[in-house]
C-alpha positions in Angstrom: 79.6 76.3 107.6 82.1 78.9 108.8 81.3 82.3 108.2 84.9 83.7 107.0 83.4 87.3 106.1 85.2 90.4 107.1 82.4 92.3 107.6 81.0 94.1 111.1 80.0 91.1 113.1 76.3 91.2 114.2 75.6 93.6 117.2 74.1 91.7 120.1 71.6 92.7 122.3 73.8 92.4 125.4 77.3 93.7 124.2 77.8 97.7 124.6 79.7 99.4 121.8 81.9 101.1 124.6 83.0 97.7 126.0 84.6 96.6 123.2 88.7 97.0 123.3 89.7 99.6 120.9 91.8 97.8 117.5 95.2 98.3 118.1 97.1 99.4 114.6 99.5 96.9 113.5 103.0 97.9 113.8 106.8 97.7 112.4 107.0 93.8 114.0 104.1 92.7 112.3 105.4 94.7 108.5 108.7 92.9 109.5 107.4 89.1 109.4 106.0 89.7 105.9 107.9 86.9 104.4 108.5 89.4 100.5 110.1 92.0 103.0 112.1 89.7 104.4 113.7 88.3 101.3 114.3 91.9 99.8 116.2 93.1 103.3 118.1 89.6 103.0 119.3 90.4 99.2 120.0 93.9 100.3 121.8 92.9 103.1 123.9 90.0 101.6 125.2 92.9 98.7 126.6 95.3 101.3 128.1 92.2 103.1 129.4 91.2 99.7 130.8 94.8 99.1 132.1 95.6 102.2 134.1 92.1 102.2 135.2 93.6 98.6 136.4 96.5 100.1 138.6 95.0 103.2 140.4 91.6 101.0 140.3 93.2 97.3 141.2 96.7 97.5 
């Protein structure tokens, strides 16, 4: 079965703590392809399209 822990993985006899590539911290692209941030900047931006198209035919 597949082990789907997020736990340390098993050290090795072989692999060397200092060879391993450091873990890179996520960034704004990854927090941008959460799909609820997505729909909330949508809604956001779809009411200042709505008001500024207010503004420039209504007023």
């Amino acid at each position: 079965m597949l082990d789907t822990s997020r736990g340390p993985a098993p050290a090795s006899a072989e692999s060397d703590p200092a060879d391993a590539p450091a873990e890179e911290p996520r960034g704004c692209l990854f927090a941008l392809s959460q799909p609820p941030l997505m729909i909330f900047l949508t809604v956001i931006g779809a009411l200042l399209l709505m008001a500024a198209l207010h503004d420039l035919y209504v007023l």
